[in-house]
C-alpha positions in Angstrom: 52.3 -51.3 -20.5 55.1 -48.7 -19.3 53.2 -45.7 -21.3 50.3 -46.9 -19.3 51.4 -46.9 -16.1 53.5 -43.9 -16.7 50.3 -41.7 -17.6 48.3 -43.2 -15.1 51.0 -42.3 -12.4 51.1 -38.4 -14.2 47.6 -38.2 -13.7 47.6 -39.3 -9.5 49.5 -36.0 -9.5 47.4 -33.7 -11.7 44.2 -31.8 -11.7 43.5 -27.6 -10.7 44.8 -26.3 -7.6 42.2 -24.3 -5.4 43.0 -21.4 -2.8 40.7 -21.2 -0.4 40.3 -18.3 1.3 38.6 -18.4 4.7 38.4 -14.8 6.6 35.4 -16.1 8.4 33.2 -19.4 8.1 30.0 -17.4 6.5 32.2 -15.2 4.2 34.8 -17.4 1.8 36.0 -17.4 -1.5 37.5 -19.9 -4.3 40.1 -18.8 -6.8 41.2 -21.8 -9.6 44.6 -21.5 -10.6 45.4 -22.9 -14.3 46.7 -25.9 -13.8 48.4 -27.9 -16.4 46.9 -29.3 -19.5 46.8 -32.9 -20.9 49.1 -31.9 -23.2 51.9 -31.2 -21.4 52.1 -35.0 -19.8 51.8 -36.6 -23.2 55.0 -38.2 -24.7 56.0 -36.5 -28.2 57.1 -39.7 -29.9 54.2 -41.8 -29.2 51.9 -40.1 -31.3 49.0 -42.9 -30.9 48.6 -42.4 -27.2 49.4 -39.0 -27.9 45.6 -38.8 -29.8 44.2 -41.6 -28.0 44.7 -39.0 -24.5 43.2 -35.8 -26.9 40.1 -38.3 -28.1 39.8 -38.9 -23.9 40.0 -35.6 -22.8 37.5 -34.5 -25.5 35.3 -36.9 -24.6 35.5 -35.4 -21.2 35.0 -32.0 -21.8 37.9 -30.5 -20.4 40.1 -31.0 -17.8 39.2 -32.9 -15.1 38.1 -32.0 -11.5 40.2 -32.8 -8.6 38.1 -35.1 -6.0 39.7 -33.3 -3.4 39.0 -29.8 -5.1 35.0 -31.2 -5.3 35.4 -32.6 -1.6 36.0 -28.7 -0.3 33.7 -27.0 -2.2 31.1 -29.6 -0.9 32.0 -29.0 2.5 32.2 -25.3 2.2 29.0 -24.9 0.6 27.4 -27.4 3.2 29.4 -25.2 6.1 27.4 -22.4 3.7 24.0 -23.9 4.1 24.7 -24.5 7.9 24.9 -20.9 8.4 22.1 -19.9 6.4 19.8 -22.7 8.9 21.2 -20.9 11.9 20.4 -17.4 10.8 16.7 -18.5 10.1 16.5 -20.4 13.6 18.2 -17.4 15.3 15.0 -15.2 13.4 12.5 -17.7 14.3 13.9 -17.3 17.6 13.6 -13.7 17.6 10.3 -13.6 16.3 9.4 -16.2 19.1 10.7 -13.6 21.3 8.6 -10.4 19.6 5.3 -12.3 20.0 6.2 -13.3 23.6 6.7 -9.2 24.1 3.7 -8.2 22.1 1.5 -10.7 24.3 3.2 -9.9 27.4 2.4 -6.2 26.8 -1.5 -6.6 26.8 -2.2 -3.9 24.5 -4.8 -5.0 21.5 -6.9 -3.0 19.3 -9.7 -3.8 21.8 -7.7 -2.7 24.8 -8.0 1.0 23.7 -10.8 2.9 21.9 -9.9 3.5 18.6 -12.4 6.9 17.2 -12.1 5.3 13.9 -14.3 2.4 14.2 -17.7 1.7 16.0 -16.9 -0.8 18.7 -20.7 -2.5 19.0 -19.9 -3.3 15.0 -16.3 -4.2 15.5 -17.5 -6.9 18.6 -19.9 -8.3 16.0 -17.0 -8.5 12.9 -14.9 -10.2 15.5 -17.3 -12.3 16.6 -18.0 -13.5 13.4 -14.6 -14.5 12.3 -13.8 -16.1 15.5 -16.4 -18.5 14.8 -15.3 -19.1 11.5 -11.9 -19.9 13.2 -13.4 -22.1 15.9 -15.7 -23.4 13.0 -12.5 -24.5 10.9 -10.0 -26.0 13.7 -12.9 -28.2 14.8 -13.5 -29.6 11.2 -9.8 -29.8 10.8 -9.4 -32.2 13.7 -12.6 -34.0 12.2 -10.8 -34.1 8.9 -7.2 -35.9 10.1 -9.6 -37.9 12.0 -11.0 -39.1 8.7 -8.3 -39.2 6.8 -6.3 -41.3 9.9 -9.2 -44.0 8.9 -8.6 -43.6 5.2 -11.4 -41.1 3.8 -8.4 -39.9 1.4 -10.1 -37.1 -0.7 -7.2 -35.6 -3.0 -8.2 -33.5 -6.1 -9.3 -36.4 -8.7 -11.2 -38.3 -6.0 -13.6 -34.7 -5.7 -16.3 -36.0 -8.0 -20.3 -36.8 -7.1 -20.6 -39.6 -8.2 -17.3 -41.0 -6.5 -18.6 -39.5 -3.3 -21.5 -41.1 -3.1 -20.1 -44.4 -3.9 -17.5 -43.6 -0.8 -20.9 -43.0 1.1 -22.7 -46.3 0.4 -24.1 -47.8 3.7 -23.0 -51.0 3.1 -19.0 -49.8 2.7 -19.7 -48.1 6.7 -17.7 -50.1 8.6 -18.4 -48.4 12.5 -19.7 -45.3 13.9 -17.0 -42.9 13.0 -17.3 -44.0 8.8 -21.4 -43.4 9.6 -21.1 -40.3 11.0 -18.3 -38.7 8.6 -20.2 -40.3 5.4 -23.8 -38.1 6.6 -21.2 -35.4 6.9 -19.9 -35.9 3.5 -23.5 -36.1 2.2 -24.5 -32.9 4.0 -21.7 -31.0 2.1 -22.7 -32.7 -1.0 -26.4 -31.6 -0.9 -26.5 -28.7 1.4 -23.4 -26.7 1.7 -21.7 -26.5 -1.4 -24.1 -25.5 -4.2 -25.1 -22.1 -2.1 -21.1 -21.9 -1.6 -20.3 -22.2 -4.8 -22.8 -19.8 -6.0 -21.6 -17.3 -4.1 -17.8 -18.2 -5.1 -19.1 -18.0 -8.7 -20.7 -14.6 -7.8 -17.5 -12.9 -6.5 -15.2 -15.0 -9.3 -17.3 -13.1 -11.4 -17.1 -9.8 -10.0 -12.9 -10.3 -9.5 -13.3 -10.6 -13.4 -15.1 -7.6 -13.7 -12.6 -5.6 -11.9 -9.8 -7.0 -13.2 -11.1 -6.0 -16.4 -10.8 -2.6 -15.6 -8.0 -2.3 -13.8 -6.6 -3.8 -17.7 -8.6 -1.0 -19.4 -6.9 1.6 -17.2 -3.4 0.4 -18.0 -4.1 0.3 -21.6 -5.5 3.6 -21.7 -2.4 4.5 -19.3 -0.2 2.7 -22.4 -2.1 4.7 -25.3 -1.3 8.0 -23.1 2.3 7.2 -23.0 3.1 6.0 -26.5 0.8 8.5 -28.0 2.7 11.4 -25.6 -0.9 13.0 -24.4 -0.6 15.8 -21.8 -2.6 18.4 -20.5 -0.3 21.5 -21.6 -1.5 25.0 -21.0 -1.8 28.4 -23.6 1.8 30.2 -24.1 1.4 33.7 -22.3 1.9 36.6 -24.3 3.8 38.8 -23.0 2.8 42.5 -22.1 5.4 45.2 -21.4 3.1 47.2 -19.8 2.2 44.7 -16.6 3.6 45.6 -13.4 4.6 41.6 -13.1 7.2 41.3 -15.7 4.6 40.2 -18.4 2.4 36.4 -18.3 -0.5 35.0 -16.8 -0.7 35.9 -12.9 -4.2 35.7 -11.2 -5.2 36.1 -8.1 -4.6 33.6 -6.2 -5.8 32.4 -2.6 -3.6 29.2 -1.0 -4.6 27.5 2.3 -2.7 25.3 4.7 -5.7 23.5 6.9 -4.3 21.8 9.9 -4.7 20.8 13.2 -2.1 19.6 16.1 0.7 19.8 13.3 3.5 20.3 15.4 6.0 18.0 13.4 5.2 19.5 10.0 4.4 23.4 10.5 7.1 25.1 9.8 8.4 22.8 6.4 4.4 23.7 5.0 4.3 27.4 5.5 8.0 27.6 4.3 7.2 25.9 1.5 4.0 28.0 0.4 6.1 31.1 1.7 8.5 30.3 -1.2 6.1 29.7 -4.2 7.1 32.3 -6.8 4.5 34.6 -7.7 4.0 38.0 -7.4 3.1 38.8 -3.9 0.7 41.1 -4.3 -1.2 38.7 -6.0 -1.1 36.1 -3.4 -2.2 35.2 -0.2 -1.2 32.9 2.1 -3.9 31.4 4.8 -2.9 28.9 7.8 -5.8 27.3 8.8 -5.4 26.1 12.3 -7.9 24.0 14.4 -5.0 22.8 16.7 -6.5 22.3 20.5 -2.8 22.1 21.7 -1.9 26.0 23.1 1.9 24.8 23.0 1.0 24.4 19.3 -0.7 27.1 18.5 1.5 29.4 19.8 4.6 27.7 17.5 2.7 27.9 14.8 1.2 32.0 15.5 5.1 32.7 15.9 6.2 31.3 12.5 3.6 33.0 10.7 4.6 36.1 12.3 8.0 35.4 11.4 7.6 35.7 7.8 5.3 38.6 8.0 8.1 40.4 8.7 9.6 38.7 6.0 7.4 40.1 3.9 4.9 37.5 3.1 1.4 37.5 2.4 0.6 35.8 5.3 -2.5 35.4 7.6 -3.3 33.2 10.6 -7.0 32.0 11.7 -7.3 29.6 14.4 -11.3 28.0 15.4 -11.9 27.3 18.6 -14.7 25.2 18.3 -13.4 22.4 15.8 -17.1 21.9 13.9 -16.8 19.6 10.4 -13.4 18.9 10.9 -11.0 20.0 7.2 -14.9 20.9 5.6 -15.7 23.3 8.7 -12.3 24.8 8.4 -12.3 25.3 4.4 -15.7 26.4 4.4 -15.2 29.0 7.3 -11.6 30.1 5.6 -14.0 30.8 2.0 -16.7 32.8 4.4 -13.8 35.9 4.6 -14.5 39.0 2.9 -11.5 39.3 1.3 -12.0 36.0 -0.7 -14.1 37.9 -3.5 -10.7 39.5 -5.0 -9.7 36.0 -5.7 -10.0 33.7 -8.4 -8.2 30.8 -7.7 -7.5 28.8 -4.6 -4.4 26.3 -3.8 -4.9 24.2 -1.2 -2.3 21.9 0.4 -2.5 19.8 3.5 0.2 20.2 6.9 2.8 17.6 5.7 2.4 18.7 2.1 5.6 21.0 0.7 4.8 22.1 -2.8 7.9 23.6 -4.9 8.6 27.3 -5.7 7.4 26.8 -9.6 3.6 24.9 -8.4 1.8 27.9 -8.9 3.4 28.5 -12.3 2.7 24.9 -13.9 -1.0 24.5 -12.4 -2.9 28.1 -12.8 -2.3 28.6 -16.6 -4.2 25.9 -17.4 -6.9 27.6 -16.6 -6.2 30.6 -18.8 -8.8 30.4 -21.6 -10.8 27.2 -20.3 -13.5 28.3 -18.4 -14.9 25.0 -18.2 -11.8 24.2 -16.0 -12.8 23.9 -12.6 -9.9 22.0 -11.1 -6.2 21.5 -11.5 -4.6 18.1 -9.7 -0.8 17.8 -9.0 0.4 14.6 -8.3 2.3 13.6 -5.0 5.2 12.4 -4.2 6.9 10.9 -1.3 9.5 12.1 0.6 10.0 8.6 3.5 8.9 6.1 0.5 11.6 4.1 1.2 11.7 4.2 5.1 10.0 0.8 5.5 8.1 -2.5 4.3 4.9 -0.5 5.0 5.8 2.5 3.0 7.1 0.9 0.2 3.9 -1.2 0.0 1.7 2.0 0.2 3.9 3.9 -2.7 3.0 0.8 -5.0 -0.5 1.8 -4.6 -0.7 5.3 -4.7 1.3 5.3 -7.9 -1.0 3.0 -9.8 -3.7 5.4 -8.4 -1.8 8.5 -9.7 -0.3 7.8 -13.0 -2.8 5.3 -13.8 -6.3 6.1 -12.4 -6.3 9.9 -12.3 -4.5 10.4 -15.2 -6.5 8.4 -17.3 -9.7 9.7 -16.3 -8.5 12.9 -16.5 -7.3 12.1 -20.1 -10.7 10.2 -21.5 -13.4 11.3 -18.6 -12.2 15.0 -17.3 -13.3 13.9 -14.1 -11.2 11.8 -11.1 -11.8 12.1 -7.2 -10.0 15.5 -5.6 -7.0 14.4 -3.4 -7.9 16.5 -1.0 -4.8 18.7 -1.4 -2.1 20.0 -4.0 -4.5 21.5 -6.3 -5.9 24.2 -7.7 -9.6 25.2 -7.8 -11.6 28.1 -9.4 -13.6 29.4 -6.2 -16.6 30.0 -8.7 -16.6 26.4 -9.2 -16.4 25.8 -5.7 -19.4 28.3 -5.4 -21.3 27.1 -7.7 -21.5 23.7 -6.6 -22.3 24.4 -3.1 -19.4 25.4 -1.4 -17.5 22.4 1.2 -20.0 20.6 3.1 -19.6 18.8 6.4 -21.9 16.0 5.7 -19.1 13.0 5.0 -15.6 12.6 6.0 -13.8 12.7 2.4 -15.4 16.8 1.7 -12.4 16.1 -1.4 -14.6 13.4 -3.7 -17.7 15.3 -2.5 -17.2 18.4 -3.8 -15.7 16.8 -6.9 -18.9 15.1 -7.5 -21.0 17.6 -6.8 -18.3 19.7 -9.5 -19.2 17.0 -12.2 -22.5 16.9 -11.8 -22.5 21.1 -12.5 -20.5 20.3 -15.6 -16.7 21.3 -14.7 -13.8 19.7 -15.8 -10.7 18.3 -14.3 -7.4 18.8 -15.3 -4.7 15.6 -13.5 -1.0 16.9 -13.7 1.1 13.9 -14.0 4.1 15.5 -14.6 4.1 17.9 -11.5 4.8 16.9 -8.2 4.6 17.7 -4.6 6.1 16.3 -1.7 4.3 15.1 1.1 4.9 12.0 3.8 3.5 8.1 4.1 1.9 7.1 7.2 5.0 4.6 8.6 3.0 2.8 11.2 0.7 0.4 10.7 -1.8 1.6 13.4 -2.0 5.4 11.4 -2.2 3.6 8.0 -5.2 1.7 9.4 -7.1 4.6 10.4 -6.5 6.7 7.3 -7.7 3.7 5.4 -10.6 3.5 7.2 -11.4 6.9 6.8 -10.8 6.8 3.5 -12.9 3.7 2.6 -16.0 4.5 4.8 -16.7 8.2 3.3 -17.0 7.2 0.0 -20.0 5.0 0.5 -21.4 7.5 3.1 -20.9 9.8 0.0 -22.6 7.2 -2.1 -26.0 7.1 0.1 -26.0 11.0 0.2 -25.6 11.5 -3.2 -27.0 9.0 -5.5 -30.3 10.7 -5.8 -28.5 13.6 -7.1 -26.5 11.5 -9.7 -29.9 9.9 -10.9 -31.4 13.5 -11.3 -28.2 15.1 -12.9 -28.0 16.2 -16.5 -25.5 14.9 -17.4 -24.9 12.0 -20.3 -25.9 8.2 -19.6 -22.3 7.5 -20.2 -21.2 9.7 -17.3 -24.0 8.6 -14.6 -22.9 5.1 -15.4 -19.6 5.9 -14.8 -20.4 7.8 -11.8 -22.5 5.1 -10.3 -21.0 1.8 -11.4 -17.3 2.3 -11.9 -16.6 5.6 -9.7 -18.5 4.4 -6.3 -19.1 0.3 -6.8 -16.9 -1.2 -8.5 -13.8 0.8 -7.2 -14.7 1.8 -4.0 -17.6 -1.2 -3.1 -17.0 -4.5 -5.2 -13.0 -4.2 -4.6 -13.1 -4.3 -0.9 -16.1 -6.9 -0.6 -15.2 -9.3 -2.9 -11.2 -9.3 -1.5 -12.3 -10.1 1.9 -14.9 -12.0 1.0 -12.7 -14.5 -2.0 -9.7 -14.7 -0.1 -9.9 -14.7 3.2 -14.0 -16.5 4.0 -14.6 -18.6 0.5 -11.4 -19.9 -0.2 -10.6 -21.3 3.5 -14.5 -22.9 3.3 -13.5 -24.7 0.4 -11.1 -26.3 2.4 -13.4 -27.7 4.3 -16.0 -28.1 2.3 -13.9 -29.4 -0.9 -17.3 -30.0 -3.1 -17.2 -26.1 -4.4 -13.9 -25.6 -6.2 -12.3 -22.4 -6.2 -9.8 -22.4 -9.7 -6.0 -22.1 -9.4 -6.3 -19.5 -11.5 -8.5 -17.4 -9.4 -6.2 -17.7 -6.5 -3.0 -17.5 -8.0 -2.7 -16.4 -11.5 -5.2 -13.7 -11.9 -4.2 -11.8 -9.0 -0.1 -12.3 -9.5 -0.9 -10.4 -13.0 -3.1 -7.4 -11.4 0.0 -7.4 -8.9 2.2 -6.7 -12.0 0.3 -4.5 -13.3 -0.1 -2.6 -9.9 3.5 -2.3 -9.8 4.7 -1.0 -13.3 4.3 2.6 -12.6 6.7 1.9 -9.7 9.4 -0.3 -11.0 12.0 -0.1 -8.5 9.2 -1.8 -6.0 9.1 -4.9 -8.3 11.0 -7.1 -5.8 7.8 -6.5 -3.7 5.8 -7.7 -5.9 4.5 -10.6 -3.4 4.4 -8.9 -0.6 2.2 -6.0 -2.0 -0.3 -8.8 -3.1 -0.4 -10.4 0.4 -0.7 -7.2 2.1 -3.3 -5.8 0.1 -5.2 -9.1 0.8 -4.9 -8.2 4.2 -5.7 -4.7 4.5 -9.0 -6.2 3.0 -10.4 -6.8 6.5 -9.9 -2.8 7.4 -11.4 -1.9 3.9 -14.7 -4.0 4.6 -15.5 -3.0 7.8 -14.9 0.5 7.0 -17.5 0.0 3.6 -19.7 -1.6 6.0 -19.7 1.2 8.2 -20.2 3.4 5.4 -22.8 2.2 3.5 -25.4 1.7 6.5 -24.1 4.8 8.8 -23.3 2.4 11.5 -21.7 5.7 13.5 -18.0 4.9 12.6 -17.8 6.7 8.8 -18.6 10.2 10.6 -15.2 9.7 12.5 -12.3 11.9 11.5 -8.5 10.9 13.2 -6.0 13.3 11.8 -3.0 11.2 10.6 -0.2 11.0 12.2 3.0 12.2 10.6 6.5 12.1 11.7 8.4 15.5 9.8 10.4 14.0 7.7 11.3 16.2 4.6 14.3 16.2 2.1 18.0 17.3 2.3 17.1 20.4 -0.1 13.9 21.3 2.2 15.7 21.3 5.2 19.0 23.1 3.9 16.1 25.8 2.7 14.7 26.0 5.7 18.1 26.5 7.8 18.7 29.2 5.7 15.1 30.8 6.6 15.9 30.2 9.7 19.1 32.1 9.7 17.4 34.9 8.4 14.5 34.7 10.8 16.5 35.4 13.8 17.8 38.5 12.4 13.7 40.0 12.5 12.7 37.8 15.5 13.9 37.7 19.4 16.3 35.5 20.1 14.5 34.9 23.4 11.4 34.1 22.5 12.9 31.0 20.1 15.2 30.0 22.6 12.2 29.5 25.4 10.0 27.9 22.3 12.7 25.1 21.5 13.2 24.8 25.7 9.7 23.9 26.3 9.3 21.7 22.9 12.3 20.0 24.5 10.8 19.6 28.2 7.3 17.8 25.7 10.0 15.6 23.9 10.9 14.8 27.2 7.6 13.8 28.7 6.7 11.8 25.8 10.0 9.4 25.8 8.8 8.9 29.7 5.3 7.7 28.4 6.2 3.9 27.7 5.1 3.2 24.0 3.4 -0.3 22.8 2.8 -2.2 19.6 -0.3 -3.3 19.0 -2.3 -7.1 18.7 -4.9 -6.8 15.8 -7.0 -9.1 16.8 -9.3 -9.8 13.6 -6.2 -10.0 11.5 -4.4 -12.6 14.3 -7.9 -14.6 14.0 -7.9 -14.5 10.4 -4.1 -15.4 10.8 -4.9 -18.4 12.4 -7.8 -19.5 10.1 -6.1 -19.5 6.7 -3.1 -21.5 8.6 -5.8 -24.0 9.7 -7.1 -24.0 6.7 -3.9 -24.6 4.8 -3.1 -28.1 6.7 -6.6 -29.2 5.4 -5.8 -28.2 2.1 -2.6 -30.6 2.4 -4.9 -33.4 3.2 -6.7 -32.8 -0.1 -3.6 -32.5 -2.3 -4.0 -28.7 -3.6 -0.7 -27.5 -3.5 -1.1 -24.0 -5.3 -4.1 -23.3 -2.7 -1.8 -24.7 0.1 1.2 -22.1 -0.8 -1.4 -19.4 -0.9 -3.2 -19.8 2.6 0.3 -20.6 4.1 1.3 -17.4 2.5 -1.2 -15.1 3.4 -2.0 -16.8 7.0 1.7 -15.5 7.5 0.8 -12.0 6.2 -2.5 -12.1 8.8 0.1 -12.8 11.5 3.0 -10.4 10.6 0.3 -7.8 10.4 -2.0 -8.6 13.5 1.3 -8.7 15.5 2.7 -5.3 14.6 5.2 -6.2 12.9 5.0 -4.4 9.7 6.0 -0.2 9.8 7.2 1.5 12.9 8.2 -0.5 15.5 8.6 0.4 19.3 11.5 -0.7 21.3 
């Protein structure tokens, strides 16, 4: 028994020593040191104990664990978890404290007219969901009523015939059971067929969509592993050209603005520095600015490189008629136009580089069925917030996949609007820019199409240009550019009908082009997620698969998100969010597609300046040189009275705005998520709990810019 007692008193004494190291209690580390080994405590001459302590540790898998070692790494993990609780408390708190603010402040979408949306049809959209909210807190409290008195409903128990046997008379037992069983009859007979026809109705056109948004990633796979690019005819060279030999039309590039105070001077620098030879090119700021301050900042940096020797002329209108159309359209009414074949046209925050010209005009060297050449944009503040990095998500799907696979297999895609190239005989020939919608980029490009002219997308070149990076900007740019198209649609469908043009391509024009991606996607996201799924809460007769709700939707989200692979942490918020910009999107096809006043509105967005090191290192240096040709003076008194504006604008107290329709929405998924707890459907629980939080981050403000 000594041997025993010997290696049982050895092993009191053994096990592997921990430092702890403690520099502050949420930041601490473990380091083991080796300890000693079972081997060292065993006795050489007693060779049985010797294997029967091998056999042991063997069996235990190692060395052993000191209970004293597991006892602090317990506690230090638990002190761990302690710290992580408080944080969230402390940002509950905080958040407390940001709705107290954005309540106490008074200032709602309501409070202020916003030009983007018609306030008779935005009462009546808000009227509507606040019933539905009303509608559902009411049957809630009915519900827990119910299911207090044991009407226990949980997914199984959702059969007719089980129903009905609940709703026997002779199982009523007093007034509440009556009442709640003609309830539960009601829903039976009346309310869920015509509910779950229309779920089946927009399940089936989430499915149709969802089918092509998979045809447009495999078509954007077969591009990439096949290598297809648009690439242009190799210029010959000539000795005997003035321009050093290659392919250099004339080209015509405009800058249409208005009020772009923040962006000016990065745009015409930018276009200032194209290369191509400056006798054939001409450089045009449009300016409809209303601001005197501003136009005179922006007539002085136009004059500025005049003397540098650009090509540069300034127009301003006075009378602001057809908003970027009027401007374009009176801008191609010049005499001067008619020496030019091609026009560029880029928009205030957009900064094209030097080589733009060169990698978009020869394209159309050759292909004189080429009316138009689109670049692709890219994003200079992408990563400056939640909201930008949500909106680069989607505009690179809409790039890399959508334009560039229609341009691929369809020659045709919607104009941008800006960083592209156009023959101004196209442009001519299909009527010139019109005034008559809001987006005068997809209508000309239709009207293009319809002529037969062919589209060229550029995947591979670029050109930098800024996100909207609050919330309240984003909205109205959305609006705007959700509303024209089906204002677009109305105007010119007859057209499309009377085109001729292939079956194929007025099928594509009509269904895919204008209602399934620019109709059926907004209507059938509002109207899935945030009205049919919460009523089948309530009204637990019409099913709404798990599939539908979550698995569907989390693999379009994927999909979304592979052309921008450094945003797949967001994958879940990009899905949320998009569900909730749904509200904006329907109201704005709403307005839209019955000219309800609101689609005619134009808000120019707002933009903040920000460009890249490289841009604003070039445009110090043009600076530099600037004030060589210019006063000295005249700058200084500029910057002094953009200063003394700076000024009066930091005294003009800023606010965040309430979103009421998404805070009411807010509110009715949440309500609708307790009731779903009551009938035992966890994946639709986690979703309306999800997206109820979504409503209520966004309808407080508190995604994008924020104002202290």
């Amino acid at each position: 028994m000594a041997p025993s007692f010997d290696w049982w008193g050895k092993e009191s004494h053994r096990g592997t020593p921990v430092v702890v190291k403690m520099e502050n209690p949420n930041n601490w580390s473990m380091v083991e040191l080796e300890g000693p080994s079972e081997d060292d405590f065993l006795y050489p001459e007693d060779d049985d104990l010797s294997s029967m302590r091998q056999q042991r540790r063997l069996e235990k898998g190692g060395r052993n664990k000191n209970a004293k070692q597991l006892t602090w790494v317990l506690l230090l993990k638990a002190h761990k978890a302690a710290g992580c609780l408080t944080s969230i408390a402390s940002a509950l708190v905080s958040l407390a404290s940001v709705v107290r603010r954005r309540v106490a402040s008074g200032r709602t979408d309501t409070t202020d007219t916003i030009a983007s949306e018609n306030p008779r049809v935005k009462s009546r959209f808000y009227t509507c969901i606040k019933v539905f909210l009303w509608l559902s807190i009411l049957l809630l409290g009915f519900e827990m009523a119910a299911y207090a008195k044991g009407w226990h409903f949980g997914a199984p128990d959702l059969q007719l015939q089980y129903l009905y046997t609940l709703t026997n008379p002779l199982s009523v037992k007093d007034l509440f059971d009556a009442i709640y069983s003609k309830w539960v009859l009601i829903r039976v007979d009346y309310l869920a067929p015509p509910l779950q026809l229309l779920t089946n109705a927009c399940i089936l056109l989430f499915l149709i969509q969802s089918v092509d948004r998979l045809v447009l990633c495999l078509g954007c796979l077969w591009i990439r592993l096949k290598g297809i690019k648009p690439t242009a005819k190799e210029d010959s060279v000539d000795l005997e050209s003035g321009d050093g030999g290659g392919y250099f039309p004339m080209v015509l590039v405009q800058i249409p603005m208005c009020n772009e105070k923040e962006v000016y001077q990065q745009s015409i620098a930018a276009v200032c520095n194209l290369d191509w030879p400056k006798s054939k090119i001409l450089i045009q700021i449009l300016d409809d600015s209303d601001d005197s301050m501003t136009v005179s900042l922006i007539k002085e940096e136009v004059q500025k490189w005049q003397q540098e020797g650009a090509n540069i002329v300034y127009r301003h209108r006075v009378i602001r008629e057809g908003y970027k159309a009027g401007n374009l359209k009176s801008a191609m009414n010049c005499s001067y136009v008619k020496d030019y074949e091609f026009v560029a046209i880029f928009d205030a925050d957009f900064q094209p580089y030097p080589d733009f010209l060169k990698r978009t005009v020869p394209h159309f060297k050759d292909n004189e069925e080429l009316g138009l050449v689109q670049a692709r944009w890219s994003f200079v503040n992408k990563d400056e917030n939640l909201l930008t990095r949500l909106q680069n998500v989607n505009l690179a799907f809409h790039f890399e996949v959508e334009q560039q696979v229609n341009g691929i297999f369809l020659n045709f895609f919607g104009f941008n609007g800006t960083a592209g190239v156009w023959r101004i005989k196209a442009l001519e020939e299909s009527g010139g820019w019109l005034e008559r919608t809001t987006v005068e980029d997809m209508d000309i490009a239709v009207r293009a199409h319809l002529h037969g002219w062919k589209f060229i997308f550029l995947n591979d070149v670029e050109c930098q240009c800024e996100l909207p990076e609050s919330y309240e900007a984003y909205r109205k740019q959305q609006h705007r550019w959700h509303s024209g198209p089906m204002q677009l649609f109305r105007l010119c469908l007859p057209d499309v009908i009377k085109a001729k043009i292939s079956f194929w391509k007025k099928f594509n024009m009509i269904f895919l082009f204008f209602l399934l991606r620019k109709l059926i996607l907004p209507f059938y996201s509002f109207t899935l997620f945030c009205i049919i799924l919460p009523m089948t809460m309530f009204i637990p007769e019409a099913t709404l698969p798990s599939w539908v709700v979550c698995y569907v939707p989390a693999t379009m989200s994927f999909l979304n998100i592979l052309p921008a692979p450094k945003s797949f942490p967001f994958i879940v918020p990009y899905l949320l969010f998009e569900n909730t910009m749904s509200v904006t999107k329907f109201n704005a096809m709403i307005s839209g597609l019955f000219q309800l006043g609101s689609a005619y509105e134009w808000v120019v967005t707002k933009k903040s300046g920000r460009s890249s090191e490289g841009d604003l290192v070039s445009l110090v240096e043009k600076e530099l040189k600037h004030q060589r040709g210019a006063s000295v003076p005249d700058l200084d008194e500029m910057r002094e009275e953009i200063k003394q504006q700076e000024q009066k604008a930091r005294k003009k107290k800023k606010h965040n705005r309430i979103y009421t329709k998404e805070l009411a929405l807010a509110f009715l998924l949440l309500t609708a998520s307790v009731r779903s707890l009551l009938s035992a459907q966890g994946i639709h629980f986690y979703f309306l709990l999800f997206q109820g939080v979504s409503f209520l981050l966004v309808g407080l403000d508190l995604i994008g810019e924020q104002v202290d």
